[in-house]
ZAKEGU-310197 format. One record per residue: residue in one letter; chain; x, y, z of N, C-alpha, C in turn. Coordinates in steps of 0.1 Angstrom, whole numbers, plus 5000, padded with zeros to 4 digits. Example, Ala and Ser with C-alpha at 12.3 -4.5 7.8 and 13.67 -1.06 7.14 Angstrom:
! ZAKEGU-310197
PT  padren  vofi  n.xx  n.yy  n.zz  ca.xx  ca.yy  ca.zz  c.xx  c.yy  c.zz
PT       A     A  5132  4943  5078   5123   4955   5078  5132  4967  5078
PT       S     A  5128  4978  5071   5137   4989   5071  5129  5000  5079
END
This chain:
! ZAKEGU-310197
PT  padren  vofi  n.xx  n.yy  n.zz  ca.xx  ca.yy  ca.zz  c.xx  c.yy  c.zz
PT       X     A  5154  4800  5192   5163   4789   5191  5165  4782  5204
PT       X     A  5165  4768  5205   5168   4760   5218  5181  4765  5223
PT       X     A  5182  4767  5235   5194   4779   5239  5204  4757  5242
PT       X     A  5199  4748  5243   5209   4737   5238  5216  4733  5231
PT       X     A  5213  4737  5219   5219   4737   5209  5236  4739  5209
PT       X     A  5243  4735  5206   5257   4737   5208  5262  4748  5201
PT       X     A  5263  4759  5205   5273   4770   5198  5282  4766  5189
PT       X     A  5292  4753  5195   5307   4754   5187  5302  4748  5176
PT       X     A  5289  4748  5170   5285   4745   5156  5285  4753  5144
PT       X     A  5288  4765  5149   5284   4781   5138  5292  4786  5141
PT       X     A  5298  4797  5138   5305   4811   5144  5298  4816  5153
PT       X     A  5306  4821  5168   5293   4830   5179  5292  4838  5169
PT       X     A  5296  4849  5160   5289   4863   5153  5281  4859  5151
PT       X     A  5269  4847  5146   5264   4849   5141  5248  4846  5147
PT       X     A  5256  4843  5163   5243   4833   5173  5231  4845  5170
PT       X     A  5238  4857  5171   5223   4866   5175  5219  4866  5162
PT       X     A  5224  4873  5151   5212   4870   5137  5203  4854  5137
PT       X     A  5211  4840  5138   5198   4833   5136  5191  4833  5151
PT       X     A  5192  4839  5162   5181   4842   5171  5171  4848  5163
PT       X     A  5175  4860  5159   5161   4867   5154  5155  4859  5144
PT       X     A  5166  4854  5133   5163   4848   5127  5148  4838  5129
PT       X     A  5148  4825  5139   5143   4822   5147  5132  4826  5152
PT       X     A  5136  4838  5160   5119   4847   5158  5114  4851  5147
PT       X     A  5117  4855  5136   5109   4858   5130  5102  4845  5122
PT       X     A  5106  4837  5121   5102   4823   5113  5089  4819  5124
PT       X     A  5089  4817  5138   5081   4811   5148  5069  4827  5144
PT       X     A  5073  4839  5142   5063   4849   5137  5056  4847  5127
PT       X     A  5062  4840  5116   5057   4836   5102  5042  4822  5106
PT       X     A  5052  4813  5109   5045   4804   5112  5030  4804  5125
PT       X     A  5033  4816  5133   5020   4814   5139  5010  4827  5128
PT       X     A  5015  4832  5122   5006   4840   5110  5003  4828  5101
PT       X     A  5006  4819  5099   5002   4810   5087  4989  4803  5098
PT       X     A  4991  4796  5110   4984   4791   5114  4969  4798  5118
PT       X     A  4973  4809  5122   4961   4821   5122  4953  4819  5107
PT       X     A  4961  4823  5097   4952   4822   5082  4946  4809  5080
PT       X     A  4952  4799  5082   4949   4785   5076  4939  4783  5085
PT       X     A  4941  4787  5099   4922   4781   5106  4912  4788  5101
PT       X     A  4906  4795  5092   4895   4799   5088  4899  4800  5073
PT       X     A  4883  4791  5068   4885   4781   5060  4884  4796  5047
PT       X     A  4897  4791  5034   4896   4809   5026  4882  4813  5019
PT       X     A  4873  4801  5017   4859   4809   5014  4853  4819  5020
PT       X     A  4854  4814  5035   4845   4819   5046  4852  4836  5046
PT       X     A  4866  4830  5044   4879   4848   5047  4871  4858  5037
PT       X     A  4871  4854  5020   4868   4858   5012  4855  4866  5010
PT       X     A  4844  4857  5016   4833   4862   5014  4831  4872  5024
PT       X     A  4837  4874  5034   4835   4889   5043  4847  4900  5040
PT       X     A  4853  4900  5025   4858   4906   5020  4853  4915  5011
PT       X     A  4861  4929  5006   4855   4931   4991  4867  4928  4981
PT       X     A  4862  4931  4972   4868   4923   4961  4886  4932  4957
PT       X     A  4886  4946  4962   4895   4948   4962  4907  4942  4974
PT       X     A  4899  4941  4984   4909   4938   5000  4911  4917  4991
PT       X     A  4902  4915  4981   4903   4896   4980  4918  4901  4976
PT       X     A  4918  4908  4964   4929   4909   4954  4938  4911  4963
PT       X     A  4941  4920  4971   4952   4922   4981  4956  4909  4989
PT       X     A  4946  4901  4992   4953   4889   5005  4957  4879  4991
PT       X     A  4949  4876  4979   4957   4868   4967  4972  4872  4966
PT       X     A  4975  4883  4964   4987   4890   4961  4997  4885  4970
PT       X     A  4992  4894  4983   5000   4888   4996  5003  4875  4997
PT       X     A  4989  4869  4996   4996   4852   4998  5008  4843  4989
PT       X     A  5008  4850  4974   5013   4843   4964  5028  4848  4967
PT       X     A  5028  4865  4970   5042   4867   4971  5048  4864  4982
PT       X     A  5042  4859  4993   5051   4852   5008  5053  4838  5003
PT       X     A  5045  4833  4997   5051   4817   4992  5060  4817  4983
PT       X     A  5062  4825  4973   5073   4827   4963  5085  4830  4973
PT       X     A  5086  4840  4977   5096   4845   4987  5099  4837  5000
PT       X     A  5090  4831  5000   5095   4821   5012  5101  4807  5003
PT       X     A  5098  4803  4992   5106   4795   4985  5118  4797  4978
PT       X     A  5120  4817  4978   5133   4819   4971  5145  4815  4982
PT       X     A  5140  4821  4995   5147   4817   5006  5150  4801  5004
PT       X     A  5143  4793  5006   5144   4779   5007  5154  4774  4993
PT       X     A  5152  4780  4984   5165   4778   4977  5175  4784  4979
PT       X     A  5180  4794  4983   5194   4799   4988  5199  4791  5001
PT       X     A  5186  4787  5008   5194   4777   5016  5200  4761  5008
PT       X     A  5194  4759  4997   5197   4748   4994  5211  4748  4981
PT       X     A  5219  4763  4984   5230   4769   4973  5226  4764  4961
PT       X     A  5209  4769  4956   5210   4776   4942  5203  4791  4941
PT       X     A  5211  4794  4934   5209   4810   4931  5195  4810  4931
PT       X     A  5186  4818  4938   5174   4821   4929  5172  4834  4924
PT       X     A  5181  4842  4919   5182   4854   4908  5183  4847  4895
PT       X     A  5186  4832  4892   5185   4824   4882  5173  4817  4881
PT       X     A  5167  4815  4887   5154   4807   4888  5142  4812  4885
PT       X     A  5129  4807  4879   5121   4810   4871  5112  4824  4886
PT       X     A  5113  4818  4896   5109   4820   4910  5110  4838  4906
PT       X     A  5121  4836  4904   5123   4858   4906  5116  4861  4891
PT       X     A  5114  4857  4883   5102   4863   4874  5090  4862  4879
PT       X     A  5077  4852  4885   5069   4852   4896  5067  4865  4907
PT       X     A  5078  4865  4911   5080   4877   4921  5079  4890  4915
PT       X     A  5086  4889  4902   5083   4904   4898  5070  4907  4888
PT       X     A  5063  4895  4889   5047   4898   4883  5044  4900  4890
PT       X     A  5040  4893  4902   5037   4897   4912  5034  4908  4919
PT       X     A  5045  4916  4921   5050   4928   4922  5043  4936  4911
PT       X     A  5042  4936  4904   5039   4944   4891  5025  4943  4895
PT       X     A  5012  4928  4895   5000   4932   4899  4997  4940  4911
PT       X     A  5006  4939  4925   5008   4945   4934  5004  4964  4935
PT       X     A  5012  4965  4925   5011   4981   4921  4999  4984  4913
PT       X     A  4993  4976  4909   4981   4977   4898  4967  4979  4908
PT       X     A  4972  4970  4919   4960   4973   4927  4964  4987  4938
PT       X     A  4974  4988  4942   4980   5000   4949  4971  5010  4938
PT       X     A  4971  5017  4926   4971   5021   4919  4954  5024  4921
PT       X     A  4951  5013  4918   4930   5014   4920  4924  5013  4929
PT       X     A  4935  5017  4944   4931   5019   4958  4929  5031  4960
PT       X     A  4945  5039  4954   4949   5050   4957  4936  5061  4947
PT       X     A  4928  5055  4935   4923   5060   4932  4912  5063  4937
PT       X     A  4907  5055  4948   4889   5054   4955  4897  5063  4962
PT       X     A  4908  5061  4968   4909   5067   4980  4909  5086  4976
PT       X     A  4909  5089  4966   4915   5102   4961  4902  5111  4963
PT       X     A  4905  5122  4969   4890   5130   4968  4886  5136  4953
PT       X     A  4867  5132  4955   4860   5138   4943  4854  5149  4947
PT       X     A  4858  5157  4933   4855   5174   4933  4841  5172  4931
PT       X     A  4834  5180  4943   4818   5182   4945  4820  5197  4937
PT       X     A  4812  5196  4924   4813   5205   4916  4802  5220  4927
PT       X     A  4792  5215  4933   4785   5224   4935  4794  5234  4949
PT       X     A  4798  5226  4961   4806   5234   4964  4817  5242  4958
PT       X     A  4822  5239  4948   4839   5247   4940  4828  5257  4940
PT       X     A  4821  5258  4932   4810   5276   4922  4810  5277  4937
PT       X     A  4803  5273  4945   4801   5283   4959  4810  5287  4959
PT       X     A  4825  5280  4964   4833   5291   4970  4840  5296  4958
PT       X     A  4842  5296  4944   4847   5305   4935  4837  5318  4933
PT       X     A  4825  5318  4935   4816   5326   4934  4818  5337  4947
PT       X     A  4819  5327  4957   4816   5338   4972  4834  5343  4974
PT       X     A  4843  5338  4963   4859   5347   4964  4856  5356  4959
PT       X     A  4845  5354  4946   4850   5371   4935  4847  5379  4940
PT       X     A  4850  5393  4939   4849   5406   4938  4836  5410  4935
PT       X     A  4822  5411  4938   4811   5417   4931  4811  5432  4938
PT       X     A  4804  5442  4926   4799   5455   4935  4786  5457  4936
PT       X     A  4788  5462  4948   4775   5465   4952  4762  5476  4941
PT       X     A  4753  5472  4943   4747   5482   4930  4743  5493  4938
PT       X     A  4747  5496  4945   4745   5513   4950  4758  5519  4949
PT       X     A  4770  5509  4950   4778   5516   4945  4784  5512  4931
PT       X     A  4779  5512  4924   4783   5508   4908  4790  5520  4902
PT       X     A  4801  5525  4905   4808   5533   4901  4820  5530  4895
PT       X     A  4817  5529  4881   4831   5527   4871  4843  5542  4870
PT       X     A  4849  5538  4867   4859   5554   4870  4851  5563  4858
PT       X     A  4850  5559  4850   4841   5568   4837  4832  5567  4842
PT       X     A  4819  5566  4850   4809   5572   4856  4815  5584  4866
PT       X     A  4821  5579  4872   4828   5590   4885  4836  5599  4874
PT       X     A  4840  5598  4867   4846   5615   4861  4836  5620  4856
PT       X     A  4827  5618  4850   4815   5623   4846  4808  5633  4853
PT       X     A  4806  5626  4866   4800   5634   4879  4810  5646  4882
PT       X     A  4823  5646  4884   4832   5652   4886  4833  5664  4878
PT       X     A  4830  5663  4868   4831   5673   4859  4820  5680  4858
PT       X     A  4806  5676  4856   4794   5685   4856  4793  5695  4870
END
């Protein structure tokens, strides 16, 4: 915020919240300018198609959300506005792809290793010593 700006306009409590305030918007805005110079085909096409789905998502839900804001500044609710249904679709595709990330990401059971190592745990005996306790009393007794 222009440190000229006159204080006795606001409450001082509140100079430091719209400071950050302030930064974070000048943060917003140089991420928008970063996206908007490269043109979104060009973004897209050195994408895969799950990371497309993720920056669609992202983009749609920062413009909703930056427009819910834009109406609370303009004193209307937007818990009444069509805007907070959007958001929670939104949100809802969000988790659908979370969902079919989490699943590439998941390790697959290499069936041939499991038998190795379930094979190389068991217990085998040796055939020289193949002694069932009824073979060994057998011997015992003769």
């Amino acid at each position: 915020m222009s440190e000229d700006i006159n204080t006795e306009e606001y409450p001082t409590e509140i100079h430091e919240y719209l400071a950050t305030f302030d930064k974070s918007l000048s943060s917003v805005d140089e991420m928008l300018k970063t996206m908007m110079s490269v043109p979104r085909s060009e973004l897209l096409q050195k994408l895969e198609p799950l990371d497309q789905a993720k920056l669609d998502l992202v983009s749609a839900y920062t413009l909703n959300s930056m427009f819910w804001v834009y109406l609370a500044t303009q004193g209307i609710n937007p818990k009444e506005h069509p805007v907070k249904q959007e958001l929670e679709r939104i949100r809802t595709y969000m988790n659908k792809v979370k969902e079919i990330a989490d699943k590439k990401k998941a390790s697959k059971l290499d069936k041939g290793a499991a038998s190795r190592f379930v094979r190389n745990a068991l217990w085998e005996p040796n055939p020289e010593n193949d002694q069932t306790p009824a073979k060994a009393k057998k011997r015992k007794t003769n």
